[in-house]
C-alpha positions in Angstrom: 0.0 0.0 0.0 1.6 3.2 -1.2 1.4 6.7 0.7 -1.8 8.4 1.5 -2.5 11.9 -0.3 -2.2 13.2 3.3 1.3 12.2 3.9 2.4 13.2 0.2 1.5 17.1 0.5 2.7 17.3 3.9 5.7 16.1 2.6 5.6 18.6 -0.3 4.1 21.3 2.1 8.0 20.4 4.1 9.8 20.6 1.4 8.6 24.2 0.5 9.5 25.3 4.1 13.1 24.0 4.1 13.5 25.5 0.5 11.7 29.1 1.9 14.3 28.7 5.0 17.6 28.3 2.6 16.7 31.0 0.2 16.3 33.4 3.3 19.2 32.2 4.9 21.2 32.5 2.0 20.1 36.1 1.2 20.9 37.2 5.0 24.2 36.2 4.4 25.0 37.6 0.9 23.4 41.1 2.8 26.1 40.7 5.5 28.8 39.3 3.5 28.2 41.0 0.0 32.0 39.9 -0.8 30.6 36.1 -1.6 29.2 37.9 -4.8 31.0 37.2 -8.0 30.8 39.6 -10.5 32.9 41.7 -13.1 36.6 43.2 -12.1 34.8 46.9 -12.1 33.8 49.5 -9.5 30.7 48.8 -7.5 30.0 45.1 -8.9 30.9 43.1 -5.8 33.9 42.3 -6.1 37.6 43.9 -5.3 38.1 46.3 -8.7 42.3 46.2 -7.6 44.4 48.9 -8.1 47.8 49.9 -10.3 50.4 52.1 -8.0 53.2 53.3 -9.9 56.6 52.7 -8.0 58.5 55.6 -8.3 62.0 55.8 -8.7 64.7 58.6 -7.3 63.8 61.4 -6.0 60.6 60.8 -6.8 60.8 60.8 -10.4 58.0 58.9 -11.9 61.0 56.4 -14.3 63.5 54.3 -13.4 66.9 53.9 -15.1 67.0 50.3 -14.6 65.5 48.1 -12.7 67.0 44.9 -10.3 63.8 42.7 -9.5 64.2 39.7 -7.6 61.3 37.1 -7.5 60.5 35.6 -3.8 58.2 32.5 -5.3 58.3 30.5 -8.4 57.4 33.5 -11.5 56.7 33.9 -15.0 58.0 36.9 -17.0 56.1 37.8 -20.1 55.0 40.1 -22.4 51.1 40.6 -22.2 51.3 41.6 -26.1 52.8 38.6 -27.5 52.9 35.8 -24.2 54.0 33.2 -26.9 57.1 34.8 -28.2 58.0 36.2 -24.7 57.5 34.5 -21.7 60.4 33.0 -19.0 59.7 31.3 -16.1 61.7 32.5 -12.9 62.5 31.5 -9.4 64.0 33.3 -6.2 67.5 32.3 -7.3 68.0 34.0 -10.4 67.5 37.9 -9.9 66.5 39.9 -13.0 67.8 43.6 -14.2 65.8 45.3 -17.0 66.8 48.0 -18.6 65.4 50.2 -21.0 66.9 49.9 -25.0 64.7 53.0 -26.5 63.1 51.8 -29.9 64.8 48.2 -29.3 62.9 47.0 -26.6 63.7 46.0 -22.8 67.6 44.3 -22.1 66.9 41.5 -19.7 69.9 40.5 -17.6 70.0 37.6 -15.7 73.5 37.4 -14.5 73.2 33.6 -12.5 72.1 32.5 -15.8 74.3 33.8 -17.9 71.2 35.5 -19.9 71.0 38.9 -21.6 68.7 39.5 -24.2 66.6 42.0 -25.8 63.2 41.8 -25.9 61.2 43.4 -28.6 58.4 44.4 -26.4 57.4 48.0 -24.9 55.9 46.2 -21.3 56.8 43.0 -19.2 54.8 41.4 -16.6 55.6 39.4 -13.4 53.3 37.0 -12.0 52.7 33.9 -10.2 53.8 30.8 -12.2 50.7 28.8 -11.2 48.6 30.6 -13.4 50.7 28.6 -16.5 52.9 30.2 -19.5 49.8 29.2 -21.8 46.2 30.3 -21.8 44.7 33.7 -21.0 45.9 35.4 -17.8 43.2 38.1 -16.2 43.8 41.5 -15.1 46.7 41.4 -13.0 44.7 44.1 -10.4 42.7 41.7 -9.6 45.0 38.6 -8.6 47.1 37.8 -6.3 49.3 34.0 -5.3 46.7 32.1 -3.1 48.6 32.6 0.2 49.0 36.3 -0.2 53.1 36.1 -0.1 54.9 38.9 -1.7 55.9 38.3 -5.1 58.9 40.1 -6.0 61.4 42.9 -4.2 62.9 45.5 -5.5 66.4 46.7 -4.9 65.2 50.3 -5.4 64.5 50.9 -2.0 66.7 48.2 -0.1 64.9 45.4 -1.3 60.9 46.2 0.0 58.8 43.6 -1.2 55.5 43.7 -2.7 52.1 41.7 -3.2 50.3 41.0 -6.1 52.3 41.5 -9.8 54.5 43.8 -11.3 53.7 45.5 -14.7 57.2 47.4 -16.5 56.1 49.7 -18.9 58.7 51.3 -21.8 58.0 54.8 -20.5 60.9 56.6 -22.5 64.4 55.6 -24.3 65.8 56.0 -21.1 62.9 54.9 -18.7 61.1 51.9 -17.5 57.4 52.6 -15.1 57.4 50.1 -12.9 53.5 49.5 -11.6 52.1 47.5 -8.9 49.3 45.6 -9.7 47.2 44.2 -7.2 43.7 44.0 -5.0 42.9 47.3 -3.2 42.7 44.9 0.1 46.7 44.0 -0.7 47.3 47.6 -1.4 45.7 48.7 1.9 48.2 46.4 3.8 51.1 49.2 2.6 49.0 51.6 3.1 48.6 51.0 6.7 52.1 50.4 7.0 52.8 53.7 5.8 50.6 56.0 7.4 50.4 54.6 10.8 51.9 52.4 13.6 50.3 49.0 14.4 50.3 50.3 18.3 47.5 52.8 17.7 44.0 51.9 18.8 41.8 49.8 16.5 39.3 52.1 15.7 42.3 54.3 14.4 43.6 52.1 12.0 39.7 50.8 10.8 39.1 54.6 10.0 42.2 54.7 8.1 41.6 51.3 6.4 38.2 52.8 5.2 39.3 56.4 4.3 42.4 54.6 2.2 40.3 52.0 0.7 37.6 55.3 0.0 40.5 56.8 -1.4 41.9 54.0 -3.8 38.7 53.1 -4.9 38.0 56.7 -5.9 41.3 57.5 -7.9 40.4 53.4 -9.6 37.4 54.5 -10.5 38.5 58.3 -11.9 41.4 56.6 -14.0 40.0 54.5 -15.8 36.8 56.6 -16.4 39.1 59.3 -17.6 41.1 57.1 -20.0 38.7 54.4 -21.2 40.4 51.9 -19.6 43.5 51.8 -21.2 45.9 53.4 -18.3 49.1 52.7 -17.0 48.7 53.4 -13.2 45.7 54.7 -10.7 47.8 56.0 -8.2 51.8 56.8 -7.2 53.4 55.1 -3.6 54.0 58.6 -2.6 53.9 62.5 -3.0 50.5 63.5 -3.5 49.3 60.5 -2.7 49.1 58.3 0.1 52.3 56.5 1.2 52.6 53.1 0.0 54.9 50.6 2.0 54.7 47.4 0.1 54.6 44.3 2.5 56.5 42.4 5.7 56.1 45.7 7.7 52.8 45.2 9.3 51.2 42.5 11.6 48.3 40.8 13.2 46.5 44.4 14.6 46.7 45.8 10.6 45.3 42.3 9.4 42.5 42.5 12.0 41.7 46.2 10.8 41.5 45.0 7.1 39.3 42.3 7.9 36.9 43.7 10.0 36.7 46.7 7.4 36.9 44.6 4.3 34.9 46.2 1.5 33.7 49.4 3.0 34.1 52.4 2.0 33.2 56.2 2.5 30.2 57.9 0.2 28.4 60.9 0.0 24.7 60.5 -0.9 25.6 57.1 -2.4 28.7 58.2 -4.9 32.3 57.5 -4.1 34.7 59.9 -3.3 38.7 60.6 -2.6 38.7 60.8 1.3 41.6 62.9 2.1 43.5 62.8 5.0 46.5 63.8 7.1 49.0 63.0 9.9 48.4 66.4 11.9 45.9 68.9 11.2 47.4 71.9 13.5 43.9 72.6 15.3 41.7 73.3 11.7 41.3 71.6 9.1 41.2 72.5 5.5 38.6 72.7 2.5 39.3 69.8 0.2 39.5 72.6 -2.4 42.5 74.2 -1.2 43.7 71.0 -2.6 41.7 69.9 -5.5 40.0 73.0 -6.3 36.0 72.5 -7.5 36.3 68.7 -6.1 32.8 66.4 -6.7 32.4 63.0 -6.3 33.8 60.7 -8.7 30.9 60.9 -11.1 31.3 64.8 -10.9 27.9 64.8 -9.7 28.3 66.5 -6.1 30.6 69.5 -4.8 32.7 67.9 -1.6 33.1 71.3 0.3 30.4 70.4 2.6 32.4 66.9 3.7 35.5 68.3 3.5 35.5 71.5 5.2 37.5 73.7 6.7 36.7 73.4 10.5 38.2 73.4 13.9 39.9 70.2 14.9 39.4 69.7 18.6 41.1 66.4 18.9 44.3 67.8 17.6 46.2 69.2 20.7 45.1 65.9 22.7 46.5 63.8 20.5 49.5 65.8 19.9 49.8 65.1 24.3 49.1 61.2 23.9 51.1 61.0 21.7 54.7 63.1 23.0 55.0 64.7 19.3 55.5 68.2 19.7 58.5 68.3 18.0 57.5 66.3 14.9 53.4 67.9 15.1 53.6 71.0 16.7 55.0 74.2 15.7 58.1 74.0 13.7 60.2 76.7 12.0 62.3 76.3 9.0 64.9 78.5 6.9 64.3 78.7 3.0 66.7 80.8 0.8 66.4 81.8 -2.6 69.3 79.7 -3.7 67.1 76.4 -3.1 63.9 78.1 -4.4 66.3 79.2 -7.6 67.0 75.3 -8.1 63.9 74.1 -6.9 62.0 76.4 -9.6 64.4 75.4 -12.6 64.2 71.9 -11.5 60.4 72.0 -12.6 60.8 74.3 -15.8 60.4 77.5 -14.4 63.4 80.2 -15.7 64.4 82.0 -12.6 66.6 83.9 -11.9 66.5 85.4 -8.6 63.7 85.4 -5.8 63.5 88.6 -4.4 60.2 88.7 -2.0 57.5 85.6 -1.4 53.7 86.7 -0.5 51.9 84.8 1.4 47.3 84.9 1.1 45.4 83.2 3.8 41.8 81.6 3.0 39.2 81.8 6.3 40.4 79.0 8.1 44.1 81.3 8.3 45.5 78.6 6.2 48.0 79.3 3.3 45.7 79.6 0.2 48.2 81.3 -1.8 52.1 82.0 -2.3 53.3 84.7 -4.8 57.2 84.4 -5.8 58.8 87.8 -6.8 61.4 86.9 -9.1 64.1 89.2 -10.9 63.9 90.0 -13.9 61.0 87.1 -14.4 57.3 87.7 -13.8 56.3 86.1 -10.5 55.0 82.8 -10.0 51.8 82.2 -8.0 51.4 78.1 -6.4 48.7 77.3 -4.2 50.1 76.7 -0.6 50.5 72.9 -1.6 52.0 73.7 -4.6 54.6 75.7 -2.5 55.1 73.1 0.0 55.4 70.4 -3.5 57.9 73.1 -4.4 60.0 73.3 -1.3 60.8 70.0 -1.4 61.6 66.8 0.7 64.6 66.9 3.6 67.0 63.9 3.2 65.3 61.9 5.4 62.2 62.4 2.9 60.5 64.6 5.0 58.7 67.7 3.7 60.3 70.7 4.6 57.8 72.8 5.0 55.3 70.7 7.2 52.3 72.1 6.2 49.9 75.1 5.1 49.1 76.0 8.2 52.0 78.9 8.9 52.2 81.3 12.3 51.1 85.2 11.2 54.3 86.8 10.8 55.4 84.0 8.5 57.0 83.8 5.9 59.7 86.3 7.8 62.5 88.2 6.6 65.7 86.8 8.3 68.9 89.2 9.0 70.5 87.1 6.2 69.6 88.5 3.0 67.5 86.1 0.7 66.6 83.5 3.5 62.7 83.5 4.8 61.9 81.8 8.5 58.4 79.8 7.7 56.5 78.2 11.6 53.8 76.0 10.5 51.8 73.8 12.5 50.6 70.6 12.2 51.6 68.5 9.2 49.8 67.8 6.0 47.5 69.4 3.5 45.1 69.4 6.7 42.2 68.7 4.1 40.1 65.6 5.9 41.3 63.1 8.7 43.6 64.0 10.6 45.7 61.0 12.2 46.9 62.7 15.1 43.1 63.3 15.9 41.8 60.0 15.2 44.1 58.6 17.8 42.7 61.2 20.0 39.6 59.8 19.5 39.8 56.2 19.6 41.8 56.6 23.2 38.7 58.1 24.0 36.4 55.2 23.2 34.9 56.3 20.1 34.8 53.8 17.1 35.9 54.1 13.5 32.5 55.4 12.6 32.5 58.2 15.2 36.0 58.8 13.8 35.0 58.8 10.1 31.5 61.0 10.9 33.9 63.7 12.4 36.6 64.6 9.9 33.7 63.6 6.6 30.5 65.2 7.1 27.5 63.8 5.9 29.5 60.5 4.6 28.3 57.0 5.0 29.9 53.7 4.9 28.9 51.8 1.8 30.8 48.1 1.5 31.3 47.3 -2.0 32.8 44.1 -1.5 
C-alpha cells in the first residue's frame, strides 16, 4: 500500500519550508557578507576592482633607469602583447635587471644565468607561475598568489617587497614605469604600513583602512573613467598620494583592521569619493578645495566642500599630548633661501633667476591659500600653498620641509640674512580631511571608526562594496 495523499502534501508542504528557509538564509548572508558575490573586475559590482600604483623611482621621479627585481616565489615573466614569443619562467634564485633599449625593446639581464637578451616588447609582466605560461591570464589588479606572499622585491628601495604583480612599462628611451598591480585589500596592507603604527588603537587604523580604501577606490574609478580603460597606473606610492609601504612591515593588529573593514568604504549620498587625509591637522582643518580645487564625487555629480570643510579640529592638541610629538606635530620653523627656491623652480621648468620677495594669502580657516614668488627679472609665480610646499621639497630623510599650510602670522619672515625666509607652520599635511593625530585622540577616548570617520567627513556613510 503506497502513501496516502495526506502524507504526500505534507511532505511537499516540508519541502517548501526547508527551500523558503535556505533562500532566506542565504540572502541574510550575501546582505552581510556581500563579498561572496561574483561579479565583473569593475567599480561597485561586488567584487575587489584592484588597483595599479606606480613605484616611483629617485627622488621621486616617476621612471627608473634600470631596474633589479628579484622574484621571492616560483614567476613567470612575459609580455602581455605577444605571451608566446616572450614569456620566461623564474624562481627566487636568479634575480633579474631590466633595462630600457629605447626603440629596441627592454635588455633582460639575468646574470646567474648567464642571460642577456633583448626583448622586442614596450611592457613586461611578473606574475605567479601557477597561473601557467599558456592560456589567458586576467587582469593582474585583480589577482594575487593564493597565500598572499609577496611576489617580487625591489632593490630600489633596499629590497621592499611587494604583493600582487608587477607591470614594467617602456615609458621613454631612457625609462622603464614600474607598476604595482594588485587587490585594493593587498594595497591597503602598505598603506597601513605607511601611514600609521600598528600600536594605535583599533578604531584608528579601521578609519584609516576605510578612508584609504575610500581613497583607492576613488582614484580606480577616476582613471579608468578618464582614460577608457587603457591606463598605465591609478595612483603613485608617494607625494600627493598616500604613502605606500609594500609588505613584511605590518602585523596581526593591521590584518585584524582590514578584515573587519573589508569592503567598505566612504560615500556621500551614495557616490564615491577621494577621502583625504592627514598625519596632523594643527587645530583646523582645511577645505578639500584648497587641494583639488571645485572637487565632486567621482561621477562629478556632487561639490565635496560640505564633507571636507575647513573646521576646527578639537582632537588635535590631545593627541599631539598622547602621543609626545610636539617636535614632529607642533609648531616648527624652517629656513628657506632663494638659492634652493632658484634650483627648486628650474628643476620644474620654471626660468628663474632670482627670488627677491614671497607673499603669502590666507583663506578663512588662516590657512595658506596662496604663495606669490617675486622673481628678478622674471614675472612672479603664483602656487597654491600645496604647490609651495610640493615646491620646497623633501629633507634627506624624505620629510617635507615645510610641514604644512598652516603657517604662524608673521610668516613667511625676513631673516637678518639676506635672501633666507623663516616659515613656523603647524601641524603636518595638506590638513584637508582626517587627521591621524586626531583619530588617535579619539579612539583613546572610546569612540569607534564610525565616530571617527563622521567627524573629519561630514555627511559620509559607509557603503561596503565588496
Amino acid at each position: 500500500m503506497g502513501p496516502t495523499p495526506w502524507i504526500i502534501l505534507r511532505g511537499i508542504l516540508l519541502l517548501a519550508l526547508l527551500a523558503m528557509f535556505a533562500v532566506s538564509l542565504v540572502t541574510s548572508l550575501l546582505a552581510e557578507h556581500p563579498e561572496a558575490l561574483v561579479g565583473p573586475s569593475n567599480p561597485g559590482h561586488g567584487k575587489d576592482p584592484g588597483i595599479r600604483v606606480l613605484l616611483l623611482g629617485k627622488n621621486s621621479e616617476p621612471s627608473h633607469d634600470r631596474l633589479t627585481v628579484r622574484p621571492l616565489q616560483d614567476a613567470l615573466l612575459y609580455c602581455p602583447d605577444d605571451k608566446e614569443s616572450w614569456h620566461m619562467a623564474l624562481d627566487p634564485l636568479h634575480p633579474v635587471e631590466l633595462l630600457p633599449q629605447g626603440r629596441d625593446g627592454i635588455l633582460v639581464n639575468i646574470p646567474s644565468r648567464a642571460y642577456t637578451q633583448t626583448w622586442q616588447v614596450e611592457r613586461l609582466a611578473l606574475t605567479t607561475r601557477n597561473l601557467g605560461a599558456e592560456g589567458p591570464i586576467p587582469d593582474l589588479a585583480t589577482i594575487e598568489a593564493a597565500d598572499t606572499a609577496p611576489l617580487f622585491a625591489l632593490s630600489r628601495d633596499g629590497g621592499r617587497q611587494y604583493r600582487g604583480n608587477l607591470e614594467v612599462v617602456l615609458a621613454s628611451a631612457t625609462g622603464l614605469n614600474a607598476v604595482n598591480a594588485l587587490p585594493i585589500e593587498a594595497y591597503l596592507e602598505g598603506v597601513l604600513q605607511g601611514e600609521l603604527a600598528a600600536s594605535w588603537p583599533d578604531a584608528a587604523l579601521q578609519a584609516q583602512a576605510i578612508a584609504g580604501r575610500s581613497y583607492a577606490y576613488a582614484a580606480t574609478w577616476q582613471r579608468r573613467s578618464e582614460r577608457g580603460g587603457l591606463l598605465r597606473y591609478d595612483l603613485t606610492d608617494g607625494g600627493k598620494d598616500p604613502t605606500y609601504r609594500g609588505t613584511g612591515g605590518g602585523g596581526q593588529k593591521f590584518d585584524w583592521a582590514l578584515r573587519a573593514t573589508s569592503g567598505q568604504i566612504l560615500t556621500y549620498m551614495g557616490r564615491p569619493f577621494r577621502a583625504h587625509f592627514h598625519a596632523a591637522s594643527g587645530g583646523h582643518t582645511a577645505n578639500i578645495n584648497s587641494i583639488e580645487p571645485d572637487a565632486h564625487t567621482v561621477d562629478g555629480g556632487l561639490p565635496l566642500s560640505s564633507v571636507m570643510p575647513a573646521q576646527e579640529d578639537p582632537w588635535f592638541e590631545e593627541g599631539l599630548a598622547a602621543l609626545d610629538q610636539q617636535e614632529r606635530y607642533g609648531k616648527r620653523t624652517v629656513t628657506i633661501t632663494a638659492a634652493h627656491l632658484r634650483a627648486r623652480l628650474e628643476r620644474a621648468g620654471h626660468e628663474a633667476t632670482w627670488v627677491n620677495r614671497i607673499k603669502a594669502e590666507r583663506d578663512d580657516a588662516e590657512r595658506i591659500s596662496a604663495v606669490t614668488l617675486k622673481i628678478i627679472p622674471s614675472p612672479d609665480i603664483v602656487l597654491s600653498g600645496e604647490e609651495f610646499r610640493h615646491l620646497v621639497g623633501v629633507d634627506k630623510d624624505g620629510r617635507y620641509i615645510v610641514r604644512s599650510t598652516l603657517w604662524s602670522p608673521e610668516s613667511p619672515a625676513t631673516t637678518e640674512a639676506i635672501g633666507t625666509w623663516a616659515i613656523t607652520t603647524s601641524g603636518w599635511g595638506h590638513g584637508v580631511g582626517m587627521s591621524q593625530i586626531s583619530a588617535y585622540a579619539m579612539a583613546r577616548k572610546g569612540y569607534a571608526a564610525r565616530d571617527i570617520l563622521q567627524q573629519f567627513y561630514i555627511g559620509a556613510e559607509i557603503e561596503k562594496k565588496w
